[in-house]
The first five atom37 places (N, CA, C, CB, O) and aatype in JSON, in Angstrom:
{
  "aatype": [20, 20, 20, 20, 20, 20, 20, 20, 20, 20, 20, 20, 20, 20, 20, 20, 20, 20, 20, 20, 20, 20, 20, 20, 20, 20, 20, 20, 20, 20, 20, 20, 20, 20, 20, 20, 20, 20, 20, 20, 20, 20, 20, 20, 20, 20, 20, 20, 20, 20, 20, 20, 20, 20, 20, 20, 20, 20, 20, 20, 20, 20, 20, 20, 20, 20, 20, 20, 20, 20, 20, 20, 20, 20, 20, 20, 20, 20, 20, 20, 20, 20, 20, 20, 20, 20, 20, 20, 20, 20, 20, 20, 20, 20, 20, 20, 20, 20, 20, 20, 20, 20, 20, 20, 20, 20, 20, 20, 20, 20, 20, 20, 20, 20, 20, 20, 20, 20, 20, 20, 20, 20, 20, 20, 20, 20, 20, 20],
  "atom_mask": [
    [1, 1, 1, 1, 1],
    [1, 1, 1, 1, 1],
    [1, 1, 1, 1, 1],
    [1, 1, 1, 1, 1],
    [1, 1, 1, 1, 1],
    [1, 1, 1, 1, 1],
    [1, 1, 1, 1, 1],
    [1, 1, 1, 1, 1],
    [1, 1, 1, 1, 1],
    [1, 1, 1, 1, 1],
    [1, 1, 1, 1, 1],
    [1, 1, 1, 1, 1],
    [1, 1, 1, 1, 1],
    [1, 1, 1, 1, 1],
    [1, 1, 1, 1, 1],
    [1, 1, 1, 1, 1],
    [1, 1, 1, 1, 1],
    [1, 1, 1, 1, 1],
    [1, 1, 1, 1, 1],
    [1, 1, 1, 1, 1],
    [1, 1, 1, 1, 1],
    [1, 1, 1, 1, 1],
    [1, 1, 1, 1, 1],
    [1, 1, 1, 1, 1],
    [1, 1, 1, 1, 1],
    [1, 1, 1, 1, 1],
    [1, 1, 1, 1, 1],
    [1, 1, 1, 1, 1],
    [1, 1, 1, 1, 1],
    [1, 1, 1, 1, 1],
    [1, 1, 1, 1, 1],
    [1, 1, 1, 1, 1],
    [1, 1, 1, 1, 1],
    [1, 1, 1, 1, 1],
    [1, 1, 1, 1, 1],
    [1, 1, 1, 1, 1],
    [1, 1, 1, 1, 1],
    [1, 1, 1, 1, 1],
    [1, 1, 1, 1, 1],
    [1, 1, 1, 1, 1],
    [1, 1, 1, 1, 1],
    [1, 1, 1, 1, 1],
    [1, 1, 1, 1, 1],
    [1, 1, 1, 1, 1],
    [1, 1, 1, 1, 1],
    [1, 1, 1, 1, 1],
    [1, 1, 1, 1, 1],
    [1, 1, 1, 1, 1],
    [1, 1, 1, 1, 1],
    [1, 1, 1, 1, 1],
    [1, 1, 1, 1, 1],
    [1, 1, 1, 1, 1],
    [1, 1, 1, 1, 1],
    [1, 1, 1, 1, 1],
    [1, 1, 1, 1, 1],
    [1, 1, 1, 1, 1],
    [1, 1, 1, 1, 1],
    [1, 1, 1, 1, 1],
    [1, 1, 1, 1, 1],
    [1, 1, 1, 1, 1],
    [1, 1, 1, 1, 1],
    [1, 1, 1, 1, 1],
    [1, 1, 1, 1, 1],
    [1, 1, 1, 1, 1],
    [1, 1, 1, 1, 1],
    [1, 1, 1, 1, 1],
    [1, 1, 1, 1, 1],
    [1, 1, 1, 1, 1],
    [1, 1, 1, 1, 1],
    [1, 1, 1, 1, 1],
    [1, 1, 1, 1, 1],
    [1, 1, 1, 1, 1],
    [1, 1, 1, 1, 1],
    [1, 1, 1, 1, 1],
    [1, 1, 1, 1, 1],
    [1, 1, 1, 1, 1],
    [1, 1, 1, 1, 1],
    [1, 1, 1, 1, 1],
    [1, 1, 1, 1, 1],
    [1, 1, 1, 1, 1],
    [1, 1, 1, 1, 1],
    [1, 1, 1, 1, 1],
    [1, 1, 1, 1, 1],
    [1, 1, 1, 1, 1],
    [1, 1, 1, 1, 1],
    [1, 1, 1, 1, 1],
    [1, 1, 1, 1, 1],
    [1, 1, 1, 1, 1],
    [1, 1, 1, 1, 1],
    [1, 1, 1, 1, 1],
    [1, 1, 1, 1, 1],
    [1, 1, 1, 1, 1],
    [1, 1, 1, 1, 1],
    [1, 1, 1, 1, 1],
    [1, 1, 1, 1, 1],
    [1, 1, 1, 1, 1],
    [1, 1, 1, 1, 1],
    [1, 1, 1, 1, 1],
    [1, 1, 1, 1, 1],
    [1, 1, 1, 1, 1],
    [1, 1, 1, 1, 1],
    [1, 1, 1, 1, 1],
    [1, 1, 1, 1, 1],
    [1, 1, 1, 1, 1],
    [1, 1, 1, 1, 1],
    [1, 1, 1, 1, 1],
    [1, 1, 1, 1, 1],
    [1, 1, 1, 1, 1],
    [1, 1, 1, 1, 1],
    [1, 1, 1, 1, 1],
    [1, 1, 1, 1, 1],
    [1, 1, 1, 1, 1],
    [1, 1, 1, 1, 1],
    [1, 1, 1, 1, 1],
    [1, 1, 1, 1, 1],
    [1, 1, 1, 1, 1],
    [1, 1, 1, 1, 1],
    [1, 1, 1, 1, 1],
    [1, 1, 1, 1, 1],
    [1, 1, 1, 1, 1],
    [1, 1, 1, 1, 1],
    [1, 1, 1, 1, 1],
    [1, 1, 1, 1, 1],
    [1, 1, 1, 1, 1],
    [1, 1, 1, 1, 1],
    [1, 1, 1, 1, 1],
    [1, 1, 1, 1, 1],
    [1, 1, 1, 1, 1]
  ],
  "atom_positions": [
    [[-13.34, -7.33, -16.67], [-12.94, -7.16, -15.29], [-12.05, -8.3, -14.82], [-14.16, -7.05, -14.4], [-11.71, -8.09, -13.65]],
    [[-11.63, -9.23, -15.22], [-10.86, -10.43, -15.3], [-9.75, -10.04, -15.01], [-10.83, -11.12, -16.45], [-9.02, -9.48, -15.82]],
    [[-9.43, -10.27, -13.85], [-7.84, -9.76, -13.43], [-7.44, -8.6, -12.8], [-7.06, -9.62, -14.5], [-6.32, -8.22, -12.45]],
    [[-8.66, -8.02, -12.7], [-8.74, -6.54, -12.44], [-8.9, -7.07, -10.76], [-10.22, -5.46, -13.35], [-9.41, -8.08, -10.27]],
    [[-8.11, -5.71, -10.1], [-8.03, -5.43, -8.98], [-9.14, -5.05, -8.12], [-7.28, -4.72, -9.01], [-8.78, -4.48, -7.09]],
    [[-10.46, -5.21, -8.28], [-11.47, -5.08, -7.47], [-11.77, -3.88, -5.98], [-11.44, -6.39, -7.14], [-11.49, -4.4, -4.9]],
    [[-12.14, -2.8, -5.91], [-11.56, -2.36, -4.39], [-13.01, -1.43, -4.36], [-9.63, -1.34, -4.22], [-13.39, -0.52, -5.09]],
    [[-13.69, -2.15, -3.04], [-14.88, -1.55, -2.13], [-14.47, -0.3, -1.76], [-15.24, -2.36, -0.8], [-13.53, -0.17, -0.97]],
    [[-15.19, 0.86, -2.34], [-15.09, 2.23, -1.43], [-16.16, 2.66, -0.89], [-14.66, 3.37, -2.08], [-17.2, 2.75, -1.54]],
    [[-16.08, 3.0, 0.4], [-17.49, 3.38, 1.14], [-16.92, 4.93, 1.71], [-18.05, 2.04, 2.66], [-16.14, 5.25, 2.61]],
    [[-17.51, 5.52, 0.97], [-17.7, 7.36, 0.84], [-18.75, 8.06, 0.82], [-17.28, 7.96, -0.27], [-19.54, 7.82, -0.09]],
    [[-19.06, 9.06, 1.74], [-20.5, 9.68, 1.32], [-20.03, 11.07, 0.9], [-21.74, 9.74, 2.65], [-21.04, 11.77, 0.9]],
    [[-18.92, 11.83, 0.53], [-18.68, 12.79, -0.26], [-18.29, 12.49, -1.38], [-17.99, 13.51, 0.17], [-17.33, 11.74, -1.53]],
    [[-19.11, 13.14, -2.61], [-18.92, 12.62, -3.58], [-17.81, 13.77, -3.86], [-20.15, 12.29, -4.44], [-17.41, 13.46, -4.98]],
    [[-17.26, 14.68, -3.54], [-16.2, 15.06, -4.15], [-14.75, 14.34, -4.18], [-16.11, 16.17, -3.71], [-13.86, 14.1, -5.0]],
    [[-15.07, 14.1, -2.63], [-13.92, 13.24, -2.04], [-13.82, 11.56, -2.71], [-14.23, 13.19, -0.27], [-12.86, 10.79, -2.61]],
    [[-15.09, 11.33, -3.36], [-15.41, 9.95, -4.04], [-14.85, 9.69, -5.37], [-16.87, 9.77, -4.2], [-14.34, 8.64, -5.75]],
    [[-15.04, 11.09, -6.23], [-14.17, 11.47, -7.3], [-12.42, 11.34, -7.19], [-14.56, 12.9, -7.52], [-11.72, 10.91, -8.11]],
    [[-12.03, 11.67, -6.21], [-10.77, 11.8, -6.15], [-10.03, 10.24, -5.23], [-10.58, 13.38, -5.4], [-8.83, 10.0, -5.19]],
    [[-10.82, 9.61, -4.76], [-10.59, 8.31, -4.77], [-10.66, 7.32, -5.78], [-11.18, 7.97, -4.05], [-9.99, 6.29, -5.86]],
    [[-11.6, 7.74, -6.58], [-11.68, 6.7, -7.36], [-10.81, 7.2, -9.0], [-13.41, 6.29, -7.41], [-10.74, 6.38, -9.91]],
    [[-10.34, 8.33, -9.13], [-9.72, 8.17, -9.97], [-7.74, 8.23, -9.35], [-10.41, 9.24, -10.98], [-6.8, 8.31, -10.15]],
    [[-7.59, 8.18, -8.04], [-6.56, 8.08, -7.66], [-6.4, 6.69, -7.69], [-6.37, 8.71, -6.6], [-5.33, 6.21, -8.08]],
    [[-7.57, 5.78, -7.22], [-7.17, 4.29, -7.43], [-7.21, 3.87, -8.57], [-7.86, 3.39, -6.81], [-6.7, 2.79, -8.86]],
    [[-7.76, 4.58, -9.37], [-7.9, 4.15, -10.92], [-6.92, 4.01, -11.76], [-8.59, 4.95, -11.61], [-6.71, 2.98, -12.41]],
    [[-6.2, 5.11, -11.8], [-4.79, 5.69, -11.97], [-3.84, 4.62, -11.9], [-4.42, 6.76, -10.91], [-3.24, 4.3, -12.93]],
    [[-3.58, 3.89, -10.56], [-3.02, 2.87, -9.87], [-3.33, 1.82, -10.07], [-3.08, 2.92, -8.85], [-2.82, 0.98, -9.33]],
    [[-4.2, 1.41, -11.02], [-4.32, 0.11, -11.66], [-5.82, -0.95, -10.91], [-2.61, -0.65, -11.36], [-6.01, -2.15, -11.08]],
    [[-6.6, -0.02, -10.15], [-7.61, -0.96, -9.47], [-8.8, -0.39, -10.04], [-7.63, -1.01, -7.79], [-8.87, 0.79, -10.39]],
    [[-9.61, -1.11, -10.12], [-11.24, -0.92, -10.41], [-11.63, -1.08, -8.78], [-12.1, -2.34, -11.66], [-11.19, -1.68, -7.79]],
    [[-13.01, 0.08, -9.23], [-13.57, 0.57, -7.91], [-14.59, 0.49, -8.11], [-13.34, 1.73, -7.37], [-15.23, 0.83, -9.11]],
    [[-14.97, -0.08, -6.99], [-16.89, -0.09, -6.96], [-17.33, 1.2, -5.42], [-17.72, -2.51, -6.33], [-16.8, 1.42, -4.32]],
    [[-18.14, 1.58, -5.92], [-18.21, 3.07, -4.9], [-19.52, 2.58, -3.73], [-18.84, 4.92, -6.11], [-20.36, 1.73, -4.06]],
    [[-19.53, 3.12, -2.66], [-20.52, 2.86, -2.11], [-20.7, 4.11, -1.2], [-20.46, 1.58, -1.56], [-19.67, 4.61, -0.74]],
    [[-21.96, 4.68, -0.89], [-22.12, 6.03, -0.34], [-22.72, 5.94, 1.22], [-23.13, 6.89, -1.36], [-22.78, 6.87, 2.03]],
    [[-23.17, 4.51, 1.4], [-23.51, 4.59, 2.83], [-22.75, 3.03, 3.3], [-25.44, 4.75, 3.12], [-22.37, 2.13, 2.55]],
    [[-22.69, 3.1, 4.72], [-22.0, 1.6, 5.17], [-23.28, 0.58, 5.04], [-21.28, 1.58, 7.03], [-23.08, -0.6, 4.74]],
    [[-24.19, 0.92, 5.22], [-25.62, -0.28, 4.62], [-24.98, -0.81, 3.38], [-27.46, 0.59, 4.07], [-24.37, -1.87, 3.26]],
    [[-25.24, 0.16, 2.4], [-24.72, -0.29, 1.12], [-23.48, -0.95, 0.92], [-24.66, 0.68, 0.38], [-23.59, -2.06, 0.41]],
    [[-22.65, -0.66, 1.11], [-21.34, -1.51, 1.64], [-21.63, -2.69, 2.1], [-20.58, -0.92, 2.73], [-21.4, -3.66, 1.36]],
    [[-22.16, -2.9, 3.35], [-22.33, -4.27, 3.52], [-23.19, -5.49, 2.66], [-22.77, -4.22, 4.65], [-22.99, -6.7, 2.54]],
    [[-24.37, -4.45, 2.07], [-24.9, -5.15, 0.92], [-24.31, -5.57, -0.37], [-25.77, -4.53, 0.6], [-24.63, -6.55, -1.05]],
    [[-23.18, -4.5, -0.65], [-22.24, -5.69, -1.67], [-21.33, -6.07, -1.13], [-21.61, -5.31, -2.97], [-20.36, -6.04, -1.89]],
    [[-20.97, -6.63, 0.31], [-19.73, -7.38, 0.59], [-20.67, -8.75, 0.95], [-18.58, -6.66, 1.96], [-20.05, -9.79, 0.72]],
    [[-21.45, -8.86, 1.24], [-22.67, -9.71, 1.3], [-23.01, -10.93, -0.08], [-23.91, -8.54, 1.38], [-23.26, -12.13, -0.1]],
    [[-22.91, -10.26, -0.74], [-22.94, -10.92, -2.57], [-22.28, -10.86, -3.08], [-23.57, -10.63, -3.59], [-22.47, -11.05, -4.28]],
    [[-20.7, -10.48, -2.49], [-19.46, -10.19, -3.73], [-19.44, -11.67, -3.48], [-17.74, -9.02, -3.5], [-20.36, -11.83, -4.29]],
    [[-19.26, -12.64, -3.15], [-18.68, -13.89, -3.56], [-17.37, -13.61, -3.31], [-18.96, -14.35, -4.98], [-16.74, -14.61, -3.66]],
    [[-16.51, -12.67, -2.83], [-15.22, -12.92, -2.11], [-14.57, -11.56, -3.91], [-14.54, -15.42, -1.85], [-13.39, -11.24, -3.75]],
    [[-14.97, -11.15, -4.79], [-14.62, -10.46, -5.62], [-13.84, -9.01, -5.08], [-15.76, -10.37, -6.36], [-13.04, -8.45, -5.83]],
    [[-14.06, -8.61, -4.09], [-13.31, -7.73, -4.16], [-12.47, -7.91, -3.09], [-13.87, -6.63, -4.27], [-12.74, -8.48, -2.03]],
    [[-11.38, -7.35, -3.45], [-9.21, -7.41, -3.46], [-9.33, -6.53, -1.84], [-7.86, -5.87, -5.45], [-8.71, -6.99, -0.88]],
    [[-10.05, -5.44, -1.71], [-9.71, -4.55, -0.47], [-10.7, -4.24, 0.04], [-9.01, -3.4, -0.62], [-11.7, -4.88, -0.28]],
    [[-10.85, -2.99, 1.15], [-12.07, -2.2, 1.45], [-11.47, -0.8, 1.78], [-13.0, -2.84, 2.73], [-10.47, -0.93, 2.49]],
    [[-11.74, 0.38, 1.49], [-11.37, 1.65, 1.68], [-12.23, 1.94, 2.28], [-11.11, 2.44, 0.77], [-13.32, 1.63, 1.78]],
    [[-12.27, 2.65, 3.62], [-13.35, 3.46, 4.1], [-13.67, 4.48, 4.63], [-13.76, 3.12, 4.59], [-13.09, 4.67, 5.71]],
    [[-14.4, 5.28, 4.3], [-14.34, 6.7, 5.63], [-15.24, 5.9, 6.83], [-15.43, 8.7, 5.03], [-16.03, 4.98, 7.02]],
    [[-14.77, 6.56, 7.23], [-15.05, 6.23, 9.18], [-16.26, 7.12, 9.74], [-13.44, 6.84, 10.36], [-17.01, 6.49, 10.49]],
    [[-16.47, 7.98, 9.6], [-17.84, 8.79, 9.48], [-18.45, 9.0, 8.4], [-17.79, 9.97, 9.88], [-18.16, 9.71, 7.43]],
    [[-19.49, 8.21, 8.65], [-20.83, 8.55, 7.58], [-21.68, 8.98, 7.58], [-21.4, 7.99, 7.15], [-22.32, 8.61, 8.57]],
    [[-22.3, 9.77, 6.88], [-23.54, 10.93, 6.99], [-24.58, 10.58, 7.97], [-24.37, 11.14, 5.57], [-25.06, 11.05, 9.0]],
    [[-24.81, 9.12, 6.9], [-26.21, 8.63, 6.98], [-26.16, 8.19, 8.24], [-26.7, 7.55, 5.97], [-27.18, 7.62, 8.61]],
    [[-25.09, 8.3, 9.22], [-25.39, 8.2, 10.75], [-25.29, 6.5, 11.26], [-27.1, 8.88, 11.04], [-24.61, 6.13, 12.22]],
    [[-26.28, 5.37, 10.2], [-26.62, 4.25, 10.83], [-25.04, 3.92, 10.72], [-27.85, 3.23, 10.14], [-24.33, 4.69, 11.36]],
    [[-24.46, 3.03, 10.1], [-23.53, 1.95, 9.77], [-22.31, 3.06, 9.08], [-24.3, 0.61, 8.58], [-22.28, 3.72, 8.04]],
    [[-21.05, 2.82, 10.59], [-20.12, 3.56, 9.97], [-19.19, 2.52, 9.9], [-19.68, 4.84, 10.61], [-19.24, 1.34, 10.24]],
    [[-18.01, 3.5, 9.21], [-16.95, 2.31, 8.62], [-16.22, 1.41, 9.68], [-15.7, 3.02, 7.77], [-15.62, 0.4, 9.28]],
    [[-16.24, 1.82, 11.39], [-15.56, 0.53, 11.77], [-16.1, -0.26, 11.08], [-15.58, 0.08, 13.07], [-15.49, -0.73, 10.13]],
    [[-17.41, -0.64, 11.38], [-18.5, -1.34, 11.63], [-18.13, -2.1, 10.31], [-19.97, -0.54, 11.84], [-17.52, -3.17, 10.29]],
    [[-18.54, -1.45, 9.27], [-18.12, -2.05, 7.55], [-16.9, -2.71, 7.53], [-17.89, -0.81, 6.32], [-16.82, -3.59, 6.68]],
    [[-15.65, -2.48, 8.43], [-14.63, -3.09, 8.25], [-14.61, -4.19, 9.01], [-13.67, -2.39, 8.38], [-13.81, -5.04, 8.61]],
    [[-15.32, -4.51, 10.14], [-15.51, -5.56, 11.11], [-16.22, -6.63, 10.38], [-16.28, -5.1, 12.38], [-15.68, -7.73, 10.32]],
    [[-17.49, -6.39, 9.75], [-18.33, -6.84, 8.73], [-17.65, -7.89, 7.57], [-18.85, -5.54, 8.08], [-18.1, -8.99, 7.27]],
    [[-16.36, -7.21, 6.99], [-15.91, -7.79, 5.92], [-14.85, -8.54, 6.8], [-15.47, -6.81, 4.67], [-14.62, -9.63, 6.28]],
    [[-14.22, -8.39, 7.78], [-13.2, -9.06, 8.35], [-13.78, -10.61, 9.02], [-12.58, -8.02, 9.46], [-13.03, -11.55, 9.28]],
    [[-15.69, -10.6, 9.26], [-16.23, -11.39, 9.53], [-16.38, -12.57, 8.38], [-17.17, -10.8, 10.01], [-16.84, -13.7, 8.53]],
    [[-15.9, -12.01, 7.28], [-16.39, -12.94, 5.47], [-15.12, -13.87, 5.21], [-16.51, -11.54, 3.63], [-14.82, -15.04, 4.97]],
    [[-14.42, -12.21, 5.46], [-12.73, -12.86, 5.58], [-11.62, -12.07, 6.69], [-11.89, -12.63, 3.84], [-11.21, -10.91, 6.72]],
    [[-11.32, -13.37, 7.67], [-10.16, -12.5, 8.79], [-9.11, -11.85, 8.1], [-9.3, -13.5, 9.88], [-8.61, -10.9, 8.7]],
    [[-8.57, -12.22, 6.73], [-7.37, -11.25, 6.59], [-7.68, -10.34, 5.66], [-6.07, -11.86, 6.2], [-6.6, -10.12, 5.09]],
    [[-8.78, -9.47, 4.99], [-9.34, -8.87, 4.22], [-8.4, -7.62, 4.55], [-10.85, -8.9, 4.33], [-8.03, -7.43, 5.71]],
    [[-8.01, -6.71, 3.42], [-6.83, -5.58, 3.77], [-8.41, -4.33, 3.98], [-5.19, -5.14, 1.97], [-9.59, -4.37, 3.63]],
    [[-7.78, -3.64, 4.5], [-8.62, -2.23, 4.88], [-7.76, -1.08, 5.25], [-9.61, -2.41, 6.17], [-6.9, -1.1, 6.13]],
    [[-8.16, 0.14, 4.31], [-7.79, 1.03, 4.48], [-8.67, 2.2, 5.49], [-7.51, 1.22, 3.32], [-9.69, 2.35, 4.82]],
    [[-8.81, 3.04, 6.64], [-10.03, 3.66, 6.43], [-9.24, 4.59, 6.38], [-11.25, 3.64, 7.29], [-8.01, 4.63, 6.52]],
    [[-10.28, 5.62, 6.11], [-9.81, 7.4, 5.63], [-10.3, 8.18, 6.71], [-10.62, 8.15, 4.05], [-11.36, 7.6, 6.94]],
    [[-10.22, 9.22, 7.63], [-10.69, 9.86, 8.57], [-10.15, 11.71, 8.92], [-10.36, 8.82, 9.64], [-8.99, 11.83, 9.31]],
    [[-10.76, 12.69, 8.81], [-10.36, 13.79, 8.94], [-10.24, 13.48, 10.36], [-11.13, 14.91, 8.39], [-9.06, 13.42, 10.68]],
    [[-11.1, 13.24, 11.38], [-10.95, 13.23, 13.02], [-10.54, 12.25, 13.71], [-12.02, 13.4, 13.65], [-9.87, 12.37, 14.74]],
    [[-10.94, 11.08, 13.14], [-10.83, 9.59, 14.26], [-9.62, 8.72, 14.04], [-12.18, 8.4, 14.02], [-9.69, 7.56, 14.45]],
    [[-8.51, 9.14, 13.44], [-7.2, 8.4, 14.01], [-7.02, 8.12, 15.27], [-6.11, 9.04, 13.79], [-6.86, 6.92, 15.47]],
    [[-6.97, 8.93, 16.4], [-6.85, 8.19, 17.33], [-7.33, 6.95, 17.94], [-6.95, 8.75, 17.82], [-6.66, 6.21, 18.66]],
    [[-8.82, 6.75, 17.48], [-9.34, 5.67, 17.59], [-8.94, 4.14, 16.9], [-10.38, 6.06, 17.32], [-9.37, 3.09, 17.38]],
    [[-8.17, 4.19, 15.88], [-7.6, 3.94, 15.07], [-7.37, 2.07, 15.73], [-6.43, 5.14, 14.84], [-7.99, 1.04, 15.45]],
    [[-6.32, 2.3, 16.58], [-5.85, 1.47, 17.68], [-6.96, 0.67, 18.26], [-5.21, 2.31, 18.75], [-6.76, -0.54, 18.16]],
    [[-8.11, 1.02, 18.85], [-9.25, 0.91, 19.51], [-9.74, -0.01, 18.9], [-10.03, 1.94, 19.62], [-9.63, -1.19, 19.25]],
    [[-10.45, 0.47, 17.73], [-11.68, 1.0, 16.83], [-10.95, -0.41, 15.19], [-11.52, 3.62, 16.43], [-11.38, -1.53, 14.91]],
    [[-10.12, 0.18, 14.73], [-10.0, -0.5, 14.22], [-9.82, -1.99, 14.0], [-9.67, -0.04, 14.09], [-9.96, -2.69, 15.0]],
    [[-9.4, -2.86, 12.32], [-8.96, -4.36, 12.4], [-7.4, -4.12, 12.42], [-9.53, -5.41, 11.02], [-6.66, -3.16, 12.21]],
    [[-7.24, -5.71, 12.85], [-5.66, -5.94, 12.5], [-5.59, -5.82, 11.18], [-4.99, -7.33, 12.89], [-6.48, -5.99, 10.34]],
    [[-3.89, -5.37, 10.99], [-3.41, -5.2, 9.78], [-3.99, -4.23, 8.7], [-3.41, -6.33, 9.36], [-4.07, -4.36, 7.48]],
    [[-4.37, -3.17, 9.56], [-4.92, -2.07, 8.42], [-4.5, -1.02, 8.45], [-6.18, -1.75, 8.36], [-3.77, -0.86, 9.43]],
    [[-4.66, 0.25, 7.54], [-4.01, 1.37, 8.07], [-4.85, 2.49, 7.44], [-2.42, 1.42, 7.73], [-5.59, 2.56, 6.46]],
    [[-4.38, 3.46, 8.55], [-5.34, 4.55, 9.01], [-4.44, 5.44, 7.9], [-5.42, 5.07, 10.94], [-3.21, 5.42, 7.96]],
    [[-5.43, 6.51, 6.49], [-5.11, 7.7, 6.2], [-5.84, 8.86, 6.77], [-5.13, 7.74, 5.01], [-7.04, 9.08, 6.61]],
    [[-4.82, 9.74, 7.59], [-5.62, 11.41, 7.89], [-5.77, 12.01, 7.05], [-5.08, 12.46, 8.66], [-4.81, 12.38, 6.37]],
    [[-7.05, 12.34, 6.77], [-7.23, 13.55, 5.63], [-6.87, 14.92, 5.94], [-8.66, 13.7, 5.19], [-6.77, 15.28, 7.12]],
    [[-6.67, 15.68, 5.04], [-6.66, 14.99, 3.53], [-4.82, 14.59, 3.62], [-7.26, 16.43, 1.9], [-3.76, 15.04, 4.05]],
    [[-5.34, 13.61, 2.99], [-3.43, 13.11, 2.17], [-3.38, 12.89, 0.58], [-2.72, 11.2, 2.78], [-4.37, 12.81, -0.15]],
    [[-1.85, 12.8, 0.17], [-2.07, 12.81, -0.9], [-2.31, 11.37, -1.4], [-1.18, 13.51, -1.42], [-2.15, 10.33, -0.76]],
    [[-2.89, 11.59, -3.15], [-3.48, 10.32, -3.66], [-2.54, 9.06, -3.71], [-3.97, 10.57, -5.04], [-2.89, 7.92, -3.4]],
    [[-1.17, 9.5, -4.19], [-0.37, 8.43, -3.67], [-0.43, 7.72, -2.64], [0.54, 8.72, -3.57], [-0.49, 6.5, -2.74]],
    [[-0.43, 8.21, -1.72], [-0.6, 7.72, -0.19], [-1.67, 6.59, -0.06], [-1.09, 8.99, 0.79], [-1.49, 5.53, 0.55]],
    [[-2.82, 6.97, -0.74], [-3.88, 5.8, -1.02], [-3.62, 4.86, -0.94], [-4.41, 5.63, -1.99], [-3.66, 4.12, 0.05]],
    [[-2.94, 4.46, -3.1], [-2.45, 3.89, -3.71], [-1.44, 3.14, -3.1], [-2.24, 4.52, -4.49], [-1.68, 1.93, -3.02]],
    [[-0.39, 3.53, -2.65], [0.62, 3.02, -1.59], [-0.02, 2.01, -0.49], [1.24, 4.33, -0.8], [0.37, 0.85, -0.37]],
    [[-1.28, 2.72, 0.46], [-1.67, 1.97, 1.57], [-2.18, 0.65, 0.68], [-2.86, 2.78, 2.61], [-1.66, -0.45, 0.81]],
    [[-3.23, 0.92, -0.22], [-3.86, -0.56, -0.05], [-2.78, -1.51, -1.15], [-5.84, -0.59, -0.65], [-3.04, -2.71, -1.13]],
    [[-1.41, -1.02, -2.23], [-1.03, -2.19, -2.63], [-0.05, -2.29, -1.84], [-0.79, -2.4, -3.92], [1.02, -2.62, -2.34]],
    [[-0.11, -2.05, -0.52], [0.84, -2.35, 0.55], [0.16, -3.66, 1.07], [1.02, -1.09, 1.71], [0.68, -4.77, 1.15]],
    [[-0.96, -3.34, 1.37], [-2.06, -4.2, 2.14], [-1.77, -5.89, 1.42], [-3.98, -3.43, 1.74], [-1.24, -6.89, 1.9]],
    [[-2.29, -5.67, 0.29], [-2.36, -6.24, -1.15], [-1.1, -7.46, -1.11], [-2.04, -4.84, -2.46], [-1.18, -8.69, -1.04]],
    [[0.13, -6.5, -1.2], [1.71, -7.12, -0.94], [1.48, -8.11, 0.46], [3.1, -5.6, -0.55], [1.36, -9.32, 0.26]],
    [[1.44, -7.7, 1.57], [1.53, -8.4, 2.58], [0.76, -9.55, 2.9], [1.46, -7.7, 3.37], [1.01, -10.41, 3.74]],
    [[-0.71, -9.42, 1.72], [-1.36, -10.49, 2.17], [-1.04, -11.8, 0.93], [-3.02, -10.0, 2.41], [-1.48, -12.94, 1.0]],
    [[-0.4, -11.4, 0.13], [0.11, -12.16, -0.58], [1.22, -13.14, -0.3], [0.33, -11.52, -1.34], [1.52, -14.1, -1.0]],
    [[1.74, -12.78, 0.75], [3.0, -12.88, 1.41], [3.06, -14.1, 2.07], [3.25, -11.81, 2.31], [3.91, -14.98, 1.93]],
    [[1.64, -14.05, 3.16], [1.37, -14.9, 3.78], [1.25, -16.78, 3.57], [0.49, -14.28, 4.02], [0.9, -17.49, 4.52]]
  ]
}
């Protein structure tokens, strides 16, 4: 895993989990999956700063801990942490709701589009 691109996904459809993670896969990042925002925060908690991004859906099943929340969480570890979230409904909130410097995909989009957002993210914070 040495060198490898590291990237938090917090998804509770696993169909939709499949097709993230081999769209980021594809694109050169290793993915660690996570199915509720609890869980999410429990490995951004002990990554030791290891992972590169955070992808998130914005509604989660399990109701408690949704992805603002997970993205606020990791922005608390680190202020410039890149974040993507994913959302069939809550773009508008986007503005609101969301961190700086992140960007909102409406589902469904295509897998490129992913790929694109977070080594966009990736690029810019390198930049800095």
């Amino acid at each position: 895993m040495a060198g490898q691109l590291l990237i938090l996904v917090v998804e509770d459809d696993s169909d939709i989990q499949n097709i993230v993670q081999e769209c980021l896969s594809d694109g050169g990042f290793e993915v660690v999956m996570a199915s509720t925002g609890e869980r999410a925060i429990e490995l951004l908690d002990v990554a030791g700063g290891k992972y590169r991004a955070l992808v998130t859906d914005i509604n989660l099943r399990d109701g408690g801990v949704d992805g603002w929340h997970v993205a606020r969480h990791a922005r608390e570890i680190d202020p410039d942490f890149p974040v993507v979230y994913m959302s069939g409904k809550d773009a508008d909130d986007w503005a609101s709701q969301g961190v700086p410097h992140s960007i909102m995909l409406a589902k469904p989009f295509a897998p490129a589009q992913l790929v694109t957002a977070v080594s966009s993210l990736l690029n810019a914070g390198s930049q800095t």
